[in-house]
C-alpha positions as CSV (number, residue, x, y, z in Angstrom):
1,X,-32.2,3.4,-110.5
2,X,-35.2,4.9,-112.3
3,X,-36.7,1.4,-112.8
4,X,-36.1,1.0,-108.6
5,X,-37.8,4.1,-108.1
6,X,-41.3,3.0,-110.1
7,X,-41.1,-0.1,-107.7
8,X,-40.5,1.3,-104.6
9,X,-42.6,4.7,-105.5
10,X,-41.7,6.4,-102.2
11,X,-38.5,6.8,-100.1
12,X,-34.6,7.7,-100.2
13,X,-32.1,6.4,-102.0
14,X,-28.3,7.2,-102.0
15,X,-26.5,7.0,-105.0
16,X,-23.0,8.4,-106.6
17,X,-22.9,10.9,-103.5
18,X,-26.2,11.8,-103.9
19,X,-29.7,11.5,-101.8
20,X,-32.4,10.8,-104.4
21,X,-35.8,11.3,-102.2
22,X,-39.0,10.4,-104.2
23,X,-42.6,10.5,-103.8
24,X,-45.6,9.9,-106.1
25,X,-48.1,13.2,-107.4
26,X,-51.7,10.8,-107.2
27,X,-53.2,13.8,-109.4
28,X,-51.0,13.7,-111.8
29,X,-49.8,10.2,-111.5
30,X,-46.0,11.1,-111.6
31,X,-43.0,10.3,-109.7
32,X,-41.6,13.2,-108.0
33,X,-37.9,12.8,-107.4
34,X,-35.5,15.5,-105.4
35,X,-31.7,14.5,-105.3
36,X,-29.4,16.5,-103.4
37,X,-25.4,15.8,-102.7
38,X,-25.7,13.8,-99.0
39,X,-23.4,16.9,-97.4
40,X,-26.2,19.3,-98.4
41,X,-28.6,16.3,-97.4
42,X,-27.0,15.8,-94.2
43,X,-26.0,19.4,-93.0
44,X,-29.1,20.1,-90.5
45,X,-28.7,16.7,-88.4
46,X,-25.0,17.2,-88.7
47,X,-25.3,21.2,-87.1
48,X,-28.0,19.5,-84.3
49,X,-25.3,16.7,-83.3
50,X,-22.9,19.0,-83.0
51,X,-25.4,21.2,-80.6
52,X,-26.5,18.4,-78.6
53,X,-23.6,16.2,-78.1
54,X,-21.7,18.5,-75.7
55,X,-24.7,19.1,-73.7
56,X,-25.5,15.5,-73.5
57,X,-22.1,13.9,-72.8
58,X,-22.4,16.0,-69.4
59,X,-25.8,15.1,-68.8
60,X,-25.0,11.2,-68.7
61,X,-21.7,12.1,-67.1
62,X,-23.7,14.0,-64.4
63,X,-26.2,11.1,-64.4
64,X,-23.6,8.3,-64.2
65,X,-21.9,10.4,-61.0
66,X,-25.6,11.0,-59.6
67,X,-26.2,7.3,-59.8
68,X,-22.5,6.5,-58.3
69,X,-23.0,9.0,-55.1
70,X,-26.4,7.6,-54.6
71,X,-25.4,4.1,-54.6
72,X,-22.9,5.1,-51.9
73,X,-25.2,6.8,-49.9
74,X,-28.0,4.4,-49.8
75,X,-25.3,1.7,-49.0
76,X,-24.0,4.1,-46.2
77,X,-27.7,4.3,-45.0
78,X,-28.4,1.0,-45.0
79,X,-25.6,0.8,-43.2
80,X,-25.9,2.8,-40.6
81,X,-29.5,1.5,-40.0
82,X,-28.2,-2.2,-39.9
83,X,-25.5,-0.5,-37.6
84,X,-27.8,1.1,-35.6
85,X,-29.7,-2.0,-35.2
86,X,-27.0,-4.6,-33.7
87,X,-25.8,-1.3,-31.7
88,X,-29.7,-0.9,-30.6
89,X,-29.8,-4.8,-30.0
90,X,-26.5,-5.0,-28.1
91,X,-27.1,-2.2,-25.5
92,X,-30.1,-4.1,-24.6
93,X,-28.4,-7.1,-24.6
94,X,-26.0,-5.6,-22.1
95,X,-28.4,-3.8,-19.9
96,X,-30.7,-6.9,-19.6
97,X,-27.5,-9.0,-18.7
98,X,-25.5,-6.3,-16.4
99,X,-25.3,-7.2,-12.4
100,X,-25.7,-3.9,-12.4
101,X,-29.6,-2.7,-11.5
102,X,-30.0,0.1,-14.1
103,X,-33.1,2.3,-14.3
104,X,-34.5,5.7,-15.9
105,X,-37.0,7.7,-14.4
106,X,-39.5,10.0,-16.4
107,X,-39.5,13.3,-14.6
108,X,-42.8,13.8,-15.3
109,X,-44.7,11.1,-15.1
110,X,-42.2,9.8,-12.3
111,X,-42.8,6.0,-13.8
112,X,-39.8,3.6,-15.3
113,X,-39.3,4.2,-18.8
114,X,-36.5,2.0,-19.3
115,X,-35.6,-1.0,-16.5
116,X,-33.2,-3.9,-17.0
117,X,-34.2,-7.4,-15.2
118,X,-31.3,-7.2,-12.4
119,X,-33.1,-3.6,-11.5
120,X,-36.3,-5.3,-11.2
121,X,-34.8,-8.1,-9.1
122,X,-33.5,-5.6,-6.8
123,X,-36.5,-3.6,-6.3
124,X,-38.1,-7.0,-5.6
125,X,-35.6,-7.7,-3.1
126,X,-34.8,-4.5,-1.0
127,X,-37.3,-2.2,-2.5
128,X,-40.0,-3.6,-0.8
129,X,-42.4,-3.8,-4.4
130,X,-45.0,-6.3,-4.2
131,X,-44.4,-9.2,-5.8
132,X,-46.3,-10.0,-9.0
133,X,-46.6,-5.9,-9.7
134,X,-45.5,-4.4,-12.7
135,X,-42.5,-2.5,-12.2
136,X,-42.8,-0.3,-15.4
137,X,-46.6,0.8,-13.7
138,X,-45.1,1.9,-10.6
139,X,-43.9,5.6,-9.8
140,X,-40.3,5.6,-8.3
141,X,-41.6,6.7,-4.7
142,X,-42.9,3.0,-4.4
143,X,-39.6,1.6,-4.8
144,X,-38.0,2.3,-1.1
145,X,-34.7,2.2,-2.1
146,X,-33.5,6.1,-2.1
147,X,-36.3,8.8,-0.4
148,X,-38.7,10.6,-3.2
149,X,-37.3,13.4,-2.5
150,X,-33.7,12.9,-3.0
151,X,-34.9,12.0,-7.1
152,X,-36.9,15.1,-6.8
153,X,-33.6,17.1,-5.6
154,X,-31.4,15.0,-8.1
155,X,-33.7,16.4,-11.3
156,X,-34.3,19.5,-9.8
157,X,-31.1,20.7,-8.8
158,X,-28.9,18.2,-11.4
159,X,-26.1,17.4,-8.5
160,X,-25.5,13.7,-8.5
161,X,-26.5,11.2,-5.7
162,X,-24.4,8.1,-4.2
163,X,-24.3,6.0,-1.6
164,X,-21.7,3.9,-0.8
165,X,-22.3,0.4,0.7
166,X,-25.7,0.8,2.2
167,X,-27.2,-1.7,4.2
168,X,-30.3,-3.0,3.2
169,X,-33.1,-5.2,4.9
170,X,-34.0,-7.9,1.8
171,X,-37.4,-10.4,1.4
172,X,-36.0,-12.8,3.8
173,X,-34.6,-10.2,6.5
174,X,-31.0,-10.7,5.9
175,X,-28.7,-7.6,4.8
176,X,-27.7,-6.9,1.5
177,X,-24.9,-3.8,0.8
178,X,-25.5,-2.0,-2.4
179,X,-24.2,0.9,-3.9
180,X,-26.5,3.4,-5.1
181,X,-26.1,6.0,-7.6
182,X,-28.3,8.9,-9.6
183,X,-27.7,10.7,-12.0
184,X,-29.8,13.6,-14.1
185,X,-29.5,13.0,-18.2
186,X,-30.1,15.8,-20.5
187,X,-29.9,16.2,-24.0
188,X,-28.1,18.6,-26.3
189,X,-31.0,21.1,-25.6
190,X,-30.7,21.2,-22.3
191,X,-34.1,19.3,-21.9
192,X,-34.1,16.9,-18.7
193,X,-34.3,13.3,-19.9
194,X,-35.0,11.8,-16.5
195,X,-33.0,10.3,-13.7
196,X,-30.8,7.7,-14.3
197,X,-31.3,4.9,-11.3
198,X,-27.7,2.6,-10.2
199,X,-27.9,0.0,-8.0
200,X,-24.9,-1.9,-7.8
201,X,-25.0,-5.5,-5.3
202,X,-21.7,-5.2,-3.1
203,X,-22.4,-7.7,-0.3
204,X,-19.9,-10.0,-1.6
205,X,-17.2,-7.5,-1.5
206,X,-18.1,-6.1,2.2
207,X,-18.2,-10.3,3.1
208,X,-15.2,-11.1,1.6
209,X,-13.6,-7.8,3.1
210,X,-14.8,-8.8,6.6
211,X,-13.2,-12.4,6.0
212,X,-10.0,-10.6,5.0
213,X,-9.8,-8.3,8.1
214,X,-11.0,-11.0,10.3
215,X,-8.7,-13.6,9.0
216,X,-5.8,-10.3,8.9
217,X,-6.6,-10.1,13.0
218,X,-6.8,-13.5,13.0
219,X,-3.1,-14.0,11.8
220,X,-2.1,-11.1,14.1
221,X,-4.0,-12.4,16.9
222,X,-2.2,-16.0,16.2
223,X,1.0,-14.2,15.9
224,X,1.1,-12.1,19.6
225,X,-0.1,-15.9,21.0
226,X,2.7,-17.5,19.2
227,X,5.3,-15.1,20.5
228,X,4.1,-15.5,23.8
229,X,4.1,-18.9,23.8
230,X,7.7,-19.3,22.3
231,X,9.0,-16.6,24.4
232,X,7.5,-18.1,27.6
233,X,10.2,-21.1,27.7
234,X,13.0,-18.9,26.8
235,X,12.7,-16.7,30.1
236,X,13.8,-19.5,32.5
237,X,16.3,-21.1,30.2
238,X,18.1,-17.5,30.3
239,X,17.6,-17.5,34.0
240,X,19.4,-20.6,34.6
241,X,22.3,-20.1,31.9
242,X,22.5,-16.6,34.3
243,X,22.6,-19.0,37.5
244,X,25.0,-21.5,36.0
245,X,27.3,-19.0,34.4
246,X,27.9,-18.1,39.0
247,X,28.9,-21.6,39.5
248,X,30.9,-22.6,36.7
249,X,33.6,-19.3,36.5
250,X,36.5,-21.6,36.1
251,X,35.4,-24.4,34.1
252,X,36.0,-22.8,29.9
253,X,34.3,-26.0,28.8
254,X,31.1,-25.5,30.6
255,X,31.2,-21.9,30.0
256,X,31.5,-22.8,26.7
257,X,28.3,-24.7,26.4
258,X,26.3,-22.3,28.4
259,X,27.4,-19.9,25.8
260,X,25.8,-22.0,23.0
261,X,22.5,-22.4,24.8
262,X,22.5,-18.6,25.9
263,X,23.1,-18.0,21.6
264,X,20.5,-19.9,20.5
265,X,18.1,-18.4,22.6
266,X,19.1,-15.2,21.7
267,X,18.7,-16.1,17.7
268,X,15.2,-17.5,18.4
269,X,14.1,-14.6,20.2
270,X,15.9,-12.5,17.6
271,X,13.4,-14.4,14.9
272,X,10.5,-13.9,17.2
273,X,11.1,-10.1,17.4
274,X,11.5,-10.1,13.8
275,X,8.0,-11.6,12.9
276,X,6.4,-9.2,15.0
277,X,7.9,-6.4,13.3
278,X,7.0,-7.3,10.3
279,X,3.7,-7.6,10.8
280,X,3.8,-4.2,12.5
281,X,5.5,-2.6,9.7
282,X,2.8,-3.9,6.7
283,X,0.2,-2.5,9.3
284,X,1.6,0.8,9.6
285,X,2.2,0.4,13.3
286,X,6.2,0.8,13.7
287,X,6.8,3.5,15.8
288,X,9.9,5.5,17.0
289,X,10.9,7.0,20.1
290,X,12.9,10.1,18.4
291,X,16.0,12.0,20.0
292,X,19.1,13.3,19.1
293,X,21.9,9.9,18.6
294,X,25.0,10.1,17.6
295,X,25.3,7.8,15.1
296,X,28.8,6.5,15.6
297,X,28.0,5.9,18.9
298,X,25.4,3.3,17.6
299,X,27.4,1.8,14.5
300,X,30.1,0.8,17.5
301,X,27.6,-0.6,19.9
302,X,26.0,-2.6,17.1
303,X,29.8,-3.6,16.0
304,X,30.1,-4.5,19.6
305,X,27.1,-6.5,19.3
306,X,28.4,-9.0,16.8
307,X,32.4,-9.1,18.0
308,X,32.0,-12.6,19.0
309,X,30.9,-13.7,16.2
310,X,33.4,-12.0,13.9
311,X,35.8,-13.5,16.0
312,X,35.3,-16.6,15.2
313,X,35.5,-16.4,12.0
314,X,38.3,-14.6,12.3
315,X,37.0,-11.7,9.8
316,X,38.8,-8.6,9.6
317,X,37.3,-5.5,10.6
318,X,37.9,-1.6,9.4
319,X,35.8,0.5,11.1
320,X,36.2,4.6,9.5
321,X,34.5,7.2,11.0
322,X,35.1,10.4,8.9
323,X,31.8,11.8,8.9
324,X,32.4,15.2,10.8
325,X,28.2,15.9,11.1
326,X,27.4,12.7,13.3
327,X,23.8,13.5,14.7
328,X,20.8,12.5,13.4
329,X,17.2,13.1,15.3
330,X,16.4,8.9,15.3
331,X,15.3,6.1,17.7
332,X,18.5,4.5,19.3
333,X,17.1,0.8,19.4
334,X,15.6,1.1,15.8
335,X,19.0,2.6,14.5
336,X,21.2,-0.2,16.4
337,X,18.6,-2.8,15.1
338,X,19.8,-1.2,11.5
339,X,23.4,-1.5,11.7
340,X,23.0,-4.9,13.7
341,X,21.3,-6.3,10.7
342,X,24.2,-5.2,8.1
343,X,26.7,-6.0,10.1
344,X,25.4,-9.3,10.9
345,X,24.3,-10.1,6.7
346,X,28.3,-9.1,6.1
347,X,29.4,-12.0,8.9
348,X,26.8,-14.4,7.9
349,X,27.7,-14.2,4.2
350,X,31.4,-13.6,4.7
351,X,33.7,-16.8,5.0
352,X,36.5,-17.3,7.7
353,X,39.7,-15.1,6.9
354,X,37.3,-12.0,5.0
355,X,36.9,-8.3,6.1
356,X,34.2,-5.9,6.7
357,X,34.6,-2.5,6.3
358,X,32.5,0.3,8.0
359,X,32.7,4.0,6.6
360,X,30.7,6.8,7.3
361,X,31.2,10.2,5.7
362,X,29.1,13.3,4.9
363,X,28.3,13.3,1.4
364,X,26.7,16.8,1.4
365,X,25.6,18.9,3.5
366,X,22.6,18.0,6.5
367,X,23.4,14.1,5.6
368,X,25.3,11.4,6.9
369,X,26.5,8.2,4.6
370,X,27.1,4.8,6.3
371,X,28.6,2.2,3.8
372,X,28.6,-1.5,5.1
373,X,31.0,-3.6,2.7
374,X,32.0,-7.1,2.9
375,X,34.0,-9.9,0.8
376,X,31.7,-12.3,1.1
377,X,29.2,-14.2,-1.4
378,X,27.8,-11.2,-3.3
379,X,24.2,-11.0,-4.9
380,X,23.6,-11.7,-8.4
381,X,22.2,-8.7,-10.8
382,X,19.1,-10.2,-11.1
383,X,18.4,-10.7,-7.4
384,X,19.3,-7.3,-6.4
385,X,15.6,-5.6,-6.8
386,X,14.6,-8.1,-4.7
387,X,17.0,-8.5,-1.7
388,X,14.9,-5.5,0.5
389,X,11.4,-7.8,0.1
390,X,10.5,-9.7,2.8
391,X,11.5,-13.5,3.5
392,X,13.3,-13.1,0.5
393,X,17.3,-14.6,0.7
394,X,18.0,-14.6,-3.4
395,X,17.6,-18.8,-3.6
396,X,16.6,-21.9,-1.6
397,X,20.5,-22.7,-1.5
398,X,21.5,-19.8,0.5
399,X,18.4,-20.1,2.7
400,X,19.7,-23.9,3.6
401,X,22.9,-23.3,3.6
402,X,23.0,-20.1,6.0
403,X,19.3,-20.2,7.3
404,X,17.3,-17.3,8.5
405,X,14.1,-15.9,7.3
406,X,15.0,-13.0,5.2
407,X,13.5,-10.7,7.2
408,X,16.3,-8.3,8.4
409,X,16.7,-6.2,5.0
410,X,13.1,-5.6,5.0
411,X,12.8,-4.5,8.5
412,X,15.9,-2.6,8.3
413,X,14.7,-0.4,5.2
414,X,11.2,0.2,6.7
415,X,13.1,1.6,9.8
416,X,15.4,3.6,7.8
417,X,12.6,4.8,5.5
418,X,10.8,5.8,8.9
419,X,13.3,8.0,9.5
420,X,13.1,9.8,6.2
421,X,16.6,8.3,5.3
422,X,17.2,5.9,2.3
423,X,18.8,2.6,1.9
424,X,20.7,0.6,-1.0
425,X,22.7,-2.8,-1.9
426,X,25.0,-3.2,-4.5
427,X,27.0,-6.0,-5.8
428,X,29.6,-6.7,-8.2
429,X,28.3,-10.0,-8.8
430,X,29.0,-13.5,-7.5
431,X,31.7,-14.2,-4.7
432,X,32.5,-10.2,-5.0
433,X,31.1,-9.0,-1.8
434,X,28.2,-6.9,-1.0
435,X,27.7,-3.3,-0.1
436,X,24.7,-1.3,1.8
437,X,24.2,2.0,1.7
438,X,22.6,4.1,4.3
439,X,21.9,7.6,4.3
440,X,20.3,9.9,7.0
441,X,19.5,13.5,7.4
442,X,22.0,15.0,10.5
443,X,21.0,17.7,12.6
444,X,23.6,19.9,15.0
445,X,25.3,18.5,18.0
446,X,23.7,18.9,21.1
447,X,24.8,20.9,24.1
448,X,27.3,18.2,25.9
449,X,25.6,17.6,29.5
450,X,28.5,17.1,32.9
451,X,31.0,16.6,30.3
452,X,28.7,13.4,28.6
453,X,26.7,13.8,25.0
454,X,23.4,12.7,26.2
455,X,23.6,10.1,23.5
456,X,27.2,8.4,24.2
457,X,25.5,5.0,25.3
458,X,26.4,6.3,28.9
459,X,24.0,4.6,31.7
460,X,23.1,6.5,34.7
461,X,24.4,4.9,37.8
462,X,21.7,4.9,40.4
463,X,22.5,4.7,44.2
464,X,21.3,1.4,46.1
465,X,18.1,1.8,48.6
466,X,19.4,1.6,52.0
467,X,17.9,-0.4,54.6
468,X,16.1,-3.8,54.5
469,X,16.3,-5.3,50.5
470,X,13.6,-4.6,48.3
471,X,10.8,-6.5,48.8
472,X,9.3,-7.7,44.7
473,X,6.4,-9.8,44.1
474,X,6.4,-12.0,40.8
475,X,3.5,-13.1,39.0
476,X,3.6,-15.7,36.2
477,X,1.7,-18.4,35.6
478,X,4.9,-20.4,34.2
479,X,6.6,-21.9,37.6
480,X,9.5,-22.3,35.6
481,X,9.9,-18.1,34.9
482,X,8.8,-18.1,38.7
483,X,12.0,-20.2,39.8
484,X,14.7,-18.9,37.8
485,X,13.7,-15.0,38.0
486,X,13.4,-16.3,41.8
487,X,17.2,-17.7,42.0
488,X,18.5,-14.5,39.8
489,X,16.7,-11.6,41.8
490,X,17.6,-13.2,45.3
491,X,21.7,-13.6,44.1
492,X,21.3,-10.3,43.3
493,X,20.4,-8.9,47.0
494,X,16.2,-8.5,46.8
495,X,13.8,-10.4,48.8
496,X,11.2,-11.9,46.6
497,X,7.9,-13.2,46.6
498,X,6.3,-15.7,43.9
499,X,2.4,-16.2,42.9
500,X,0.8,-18.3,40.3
501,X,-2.4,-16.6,39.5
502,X,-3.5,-12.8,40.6
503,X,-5.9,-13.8,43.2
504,X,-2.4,-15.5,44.8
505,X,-0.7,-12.2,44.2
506,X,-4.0,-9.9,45.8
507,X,-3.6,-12.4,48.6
508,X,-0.3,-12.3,49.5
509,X,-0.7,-8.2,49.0
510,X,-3.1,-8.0,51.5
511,X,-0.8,-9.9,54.0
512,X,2.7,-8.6,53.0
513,X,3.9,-5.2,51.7
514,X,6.0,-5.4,48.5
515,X,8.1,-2.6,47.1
516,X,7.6,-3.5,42.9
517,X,5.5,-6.1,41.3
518,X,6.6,-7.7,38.3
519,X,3.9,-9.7,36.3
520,X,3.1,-11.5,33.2
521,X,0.3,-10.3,31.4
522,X,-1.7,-13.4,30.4
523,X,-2.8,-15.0,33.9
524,X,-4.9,-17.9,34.0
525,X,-7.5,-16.1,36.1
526,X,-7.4,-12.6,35.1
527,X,-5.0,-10.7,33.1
528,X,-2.0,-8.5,34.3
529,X,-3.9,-5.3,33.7
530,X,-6.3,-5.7,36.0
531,X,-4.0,-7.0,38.7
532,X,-2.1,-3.9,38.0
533,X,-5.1,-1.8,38.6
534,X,-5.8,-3.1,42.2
535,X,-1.7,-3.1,42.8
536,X,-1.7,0.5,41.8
537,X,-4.4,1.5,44.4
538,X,-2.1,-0.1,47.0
539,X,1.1,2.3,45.8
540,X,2.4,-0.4,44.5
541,X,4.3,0.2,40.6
542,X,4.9,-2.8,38.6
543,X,6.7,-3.9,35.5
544,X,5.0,-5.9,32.5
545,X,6.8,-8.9,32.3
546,X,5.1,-10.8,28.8
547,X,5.6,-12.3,25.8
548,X,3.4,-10.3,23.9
549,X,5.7,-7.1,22.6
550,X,3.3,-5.7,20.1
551,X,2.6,-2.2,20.2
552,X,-0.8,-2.2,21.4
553,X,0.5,-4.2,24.1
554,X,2.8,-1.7,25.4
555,X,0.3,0.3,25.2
556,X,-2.2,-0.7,27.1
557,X,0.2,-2.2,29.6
558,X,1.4,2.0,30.6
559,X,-2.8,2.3,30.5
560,X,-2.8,0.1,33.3
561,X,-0.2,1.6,35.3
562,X,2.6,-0.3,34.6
563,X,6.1,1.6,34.4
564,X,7.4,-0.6,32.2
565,X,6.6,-3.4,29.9
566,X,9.5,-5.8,29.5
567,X,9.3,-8.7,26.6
568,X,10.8,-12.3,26.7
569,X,13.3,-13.8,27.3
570,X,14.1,-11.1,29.7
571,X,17.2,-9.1,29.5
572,X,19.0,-9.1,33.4
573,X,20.4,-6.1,32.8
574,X,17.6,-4.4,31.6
575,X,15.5,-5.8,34.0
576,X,17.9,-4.7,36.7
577,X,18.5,-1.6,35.4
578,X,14.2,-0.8,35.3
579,X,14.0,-2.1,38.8
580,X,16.9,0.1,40.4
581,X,15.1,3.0,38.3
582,X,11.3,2.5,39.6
583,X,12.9,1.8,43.3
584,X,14.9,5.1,43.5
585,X,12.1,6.7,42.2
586,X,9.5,5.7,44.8
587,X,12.0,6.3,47.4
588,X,11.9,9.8,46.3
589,X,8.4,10.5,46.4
590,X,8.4,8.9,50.3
């Protein structure tokens, strides 16, 4: 070791548990060696590790976490800014690319600070700005879409501006609709932003609207022509059956036929009123002439109705009438039209040999229950939400097999829905029969009048006019109508006068006194109304004789000064029954 020593002349050396630290004396020239055990050696860095470590173990632990949180964040902020960015570049994707015209106004210096390119279209177009200008130099005043001062009231007062569908003059002077919206933008401050300018394009709605209502008026305009076409040929046909039926009393087979034809009318006039009452219900146009009605009385005249037909097909019929509260405040012809349609479904869809049953009761108190039950076909599950939807008949099958156009159930729950009552089918199934269920609201009896309720079905009897025969003037263009209401009226005692066209009927007015007129509406060379108008200045009152039955057309027919407006195919009775009424009552007032 001592020979190492003199080599190396300077440094440590560890040896036997020992530090040996040596270093030459130049002025003496000798070797200077120190040798300590290594724990002594060793103590001083041992006491500083054990100082520092601690200290330092949370120091790169607090480092190593500094470094992880920072990591996140930056990623989190770049991010966010790359975030920011595709949100930045999207919203100006969308503005430049809306229909929409979108706009904000500084409040200050009143200019554009933001303006997408349908915007600046539109203020090309019905804002009357110059073309080749600079939209984003211009003040908002120059752009004559809304007035200056409407933006000035919008940022001064903050209470949003719109205007719905406006018509607008564009470039080439035809009209543009737009909708036009403002609204003031602040920020979390409360510091105005600006205005912010919408201008949505709706002249393709407002077109395509107009083409809806016109084609709507269209179809309803088409309709009232196509009733009054079909209805036109019926009117003499039921005259002559009425003629024949006189000559033929004792011959069953005949009778028998005239029946048939006097059916079939009746069904396509039936499907011809149910048309039009369709299209009045989906307008909201069904209206109803309310009074007290009992409504047993109008289950049994609607039962009445369809006896012949129950006959035969020799269905059985149980007609129960335990409802003790009976009255209902209703329209009489709409309620009958009700029941006639049940009871009619029940014998269409009910083979030979089946049964009907009729029930009313009073569930609870203030309401009256009328169940009409069958055995017949039945609905399946499935069908059953669908049965009250118009031209709806559950399956091609049954519509061939049965025919129809599934219009009654639909008409017949709009009527009962119009007088706040409800309606409901149910089913077992298949070949199980079919139940409806209507309920109504009742109200008290009323006061019984010379012994009669003054809804018992009961028609007043009206005295004959003495003297010569009533003298009636008929208008219709169709000489057909014109001969058979001739041959009717004339076996039934009046005297009666026929014209084509209503300068024929101001002619023969002028020349002859006539007690009623009874006209068609559409004339070839004016229409009924007017001819009414000159009859009425002559004392003369009339009855609208038409095949248009719509609402409006009732309407405007009692404008005119007509009584009455009949429809086609004309109903004798009915028609005998207005004439004897207008008659006494102008005798009266002579």
């Amino acid at each position: 070791m001592i020979s190492d020593i003199r080599k190396e002349q300077r440094g440590h050396r560890g040896e036997g548990g020992n530090i040996y630290s040596f270093d030459p004396l130049e002025s003496a020239q000798w070797l200077a060696i120190i040798h300590q055990p290594e724990e002594i050696a060793y103590a001083p860095v041992h006491d500083l590790l054990r100082k520092i470590t601690v200290p330092a173990g949370w120091l790169i632990a607090g480092t190593l976490v500094a470094a992880i949180l920072a990591g996140r964040f930056y990623r989190r902020q770049a991010e966010a800014t790359r975030r920011i960015e595709r949100e930045v570049s999207f919203n100006e994707k969308i503005l430049a690319n809306m229909p929409i015209g979108i706009a904000l106004v500084d409040p200050e210096t009143r200019r554009f600070l933001h303006v997408n390119d349908a915007f600046a279209q539109m203020a090309l177009q019905i804002g009357q700005l110059p073309s080749g200008t600079d939209i984003e130099v211009v003040t908002y005043d120059q752009i004559k879409i809304v007035s200056p001062s409407i933006i000035d009231h919008v940022l001064a007062t903050g209470t949003p501006y719109q205007l719905i569908e406006e018509p607008f003059r564009d470039r080439t002077g035809a009209t543009r609709f737009c909708n036009v919206n403002l609204l003031r933008l602040i920020d979390s401050r409360q510091n105005i932003q600006g205005v912010l300018y919408l201008v949505e394009e709706k002249t393709r709605d407002m077109t395509l609207r107009n083409e809806l209502l016109s084609a709507n008026a269209a179809k309803d305009q088409f309709l009232a022509l196509l009733s009054h076409e079909l209805r036109n040929p019926l009117s003499p046909v039921i005259a002559m059956v009425a003629a024949l039926e006189t000559h033929v009393a004792d011959s069953d087979e005949v009778r028998q036929a005239l029946d048939v034809i006097r059916r079939n009318v009746e069904l396509e006039a039936r499907l011809i009123d149910d048309l039009l009452d369709i299209t009045r219900i989906a307008k909201g146009k069904l209206k109803l002439s309310l009074e007290p009605v009992s409504v047993h009385s109008v289950l049994q005249r609607a039962l009445e109705i369809c006896r012949e037909e129950i006959s035969q097909k020799s269905l059985e019929v149980e007609l129960t009438l335990n409802a003790h509260d009976h009255f209902v405040q209703g329209d009489p012809a709409r309620l009958q039209q009700v029941f006639w349609n049940l009871i009619k479904n029940s014998v269409k869809f009910t083979d030979e040999g089946g049964r009907i049953s009729l029930a009313t009761s009073n569930p609870q108190p203030g309401q009256i229950g009328i169940d009409v039950s069958d055995t017949g076909i039945g609905i399946e599950a499935d069908k059953l939400p669908r049965i009250f939807n118009a031209f709806e008949q559950g399956q091609s099958s049954i519509t061939r097999k049965f025919g129809g156009l599934g219009l009654g159930l639909a008409i017949s729950k709009a009527m009962v829905l119009a007088h706040g009552g409800t309606i409901a089918g149910s089913s077992p199934g298949p070949n199980q029969g079919t139940k409806f269920t209507v309920r109504l609201s009742t109200i008290a009896e009323p006061a019984m009048v010379d012994g009669e309720s003054p809804t018992n079905g009961a028609q007043p009897v009206l005295a004959p006019i003495p003297g010569r025969p009533p003298h009636l003037l008929v208008v219709d263009d169709h000489e057909d109508t014109c001969t058979g209401l001739k041959m009717i009226l004339e076996r039934r005692g009046y005297d009666i006068t026929v014209a084509y066209t209503a300068d024929q009927a101001v002619e023969k007015a002028r020349r002859e006194k006539f007690d009623l007129l009874i006209s068609d509406i559409g004339l070839p060379d004016r229409s009924g109304y007017e001819l009414m108008q000159e009859m009425r200045s002559r004392g003369v009152p009339g009855i609208a004789l038409s095949g248009f039955g719509m609402e409006s057309d009732v309407n405007r027919a009692r404008a005119a000064g007509f009584s009455e407006h009949l429809t086609k195919p004309i109903n004798f009775e009915r028609l005998e029954e207005v004439i004897q009424q207008l008659l006494s009552n102008n005798a009266q007032k002579l």
